[in-house]
N, C-alpha and C positions, 0 to 999 in steps of 0.2 A: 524429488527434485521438481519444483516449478518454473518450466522453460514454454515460452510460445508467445503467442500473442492471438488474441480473443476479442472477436464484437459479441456482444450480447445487448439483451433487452433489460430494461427495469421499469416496473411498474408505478402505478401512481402509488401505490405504496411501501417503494422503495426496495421490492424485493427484485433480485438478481440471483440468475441463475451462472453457479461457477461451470465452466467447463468440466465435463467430464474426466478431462486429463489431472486436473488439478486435486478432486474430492476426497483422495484417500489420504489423501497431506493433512487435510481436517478432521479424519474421523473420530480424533479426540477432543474437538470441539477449535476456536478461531476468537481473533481478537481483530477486532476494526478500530480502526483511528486516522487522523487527519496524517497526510504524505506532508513531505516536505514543499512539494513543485505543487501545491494546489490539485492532489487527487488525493484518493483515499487507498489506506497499504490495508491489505489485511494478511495478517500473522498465522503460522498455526499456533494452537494455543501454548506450546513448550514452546517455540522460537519467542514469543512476546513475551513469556516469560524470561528467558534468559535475556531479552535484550534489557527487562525494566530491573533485572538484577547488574546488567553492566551501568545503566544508566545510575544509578541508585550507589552505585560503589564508586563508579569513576567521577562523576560531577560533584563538584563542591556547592552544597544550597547556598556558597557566599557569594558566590559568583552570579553576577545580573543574566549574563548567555546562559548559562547552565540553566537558570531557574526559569528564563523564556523558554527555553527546547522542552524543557521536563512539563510544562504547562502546555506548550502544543499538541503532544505526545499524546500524553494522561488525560485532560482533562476531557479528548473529546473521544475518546476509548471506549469499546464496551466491547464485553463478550459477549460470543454469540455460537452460534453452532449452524452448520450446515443442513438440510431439514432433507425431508428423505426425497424430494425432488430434485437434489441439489440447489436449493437457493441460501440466500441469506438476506437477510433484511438489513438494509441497510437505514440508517437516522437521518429524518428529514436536516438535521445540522451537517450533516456529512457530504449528503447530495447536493444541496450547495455551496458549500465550501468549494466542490471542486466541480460544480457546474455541471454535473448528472441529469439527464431528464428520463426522457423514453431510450435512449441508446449509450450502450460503455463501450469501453474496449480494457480488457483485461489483459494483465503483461503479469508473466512469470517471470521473476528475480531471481533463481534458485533456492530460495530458502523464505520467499514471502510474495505475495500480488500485489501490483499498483493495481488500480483502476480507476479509469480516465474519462474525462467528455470527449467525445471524438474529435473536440474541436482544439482541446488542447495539447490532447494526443499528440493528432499531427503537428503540430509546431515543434513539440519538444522533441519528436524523435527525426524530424528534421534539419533541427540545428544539433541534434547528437551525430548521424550521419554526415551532413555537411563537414563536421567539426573532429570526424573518427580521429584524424593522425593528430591534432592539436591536442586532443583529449589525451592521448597515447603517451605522448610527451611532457605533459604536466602531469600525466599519475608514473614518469617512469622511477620516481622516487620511492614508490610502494613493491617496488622488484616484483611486480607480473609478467 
């Protein structure tokens, strides 16, 4: 289970060290790919797979949205594996995407990692905070 929240470093060539809490979620290796909110998610490698078999079943390629998402997703993807220091490399296309330089902050989703610019970080988990009970009530339709 991936739960917390992590600053870490990344180097100029893109390597990031995961938390120690996180690394045995990976030891069958990891999938990185572009977030939706402009960070980067990284997968274990069985969770990325079962998500690229729901995507691949439930999306219709007729569909213009389905074919945008599935090309976000995919296209900027790569496996990877955790290295025995705990790092992973992350793709110079990734790091900017979501605005990575010398410092992240890593967030455990349960079952996957965001990782963040610190600068976007904070914005976005302060309009999720700001916004808890609003949030509460438009997902009460999901019966949490």
């Amino acid at each position: 289970m991936l739960l917390g929240e992590f600053r870490c470093s990344a180097d100029a060539e893109g390597r990031l060290t995961i938390p120690s809490e996180f690394r045995a979620e990976f030891a069958e290796g990891a999938a990185v790919t572009r977030g939706i909110d402009r960070c980067v998610v990284v997968y274990p490698a069985v969770e990325f797979q079962e998500l690229a078999e729901k995507i691949e079943d439930r999306l219709p390629m007729t569909n213009r949205q389905a074919r945008a998402f599935t090309r976000l997703v995919f296209s900027g993807a790569l496996a990877c594996a955790v290295d025995q220091e705990g790092q992973i490399r992350l793709p110079g296309q990734l790091l900017e995407y979501a605005d990575i330089e010398d410092e992240a902050v890593v967030v455990g989703l349960f079952s996957h990692l965001e990782i963040w610019s610190p600068r976007h970080w904070q914005r976005t988990r302060a309009e999720s905070v700001q916004d808890g009970a609003g949030l509460a009530e438009q997902l009460d339709e999901f019966r949490l």
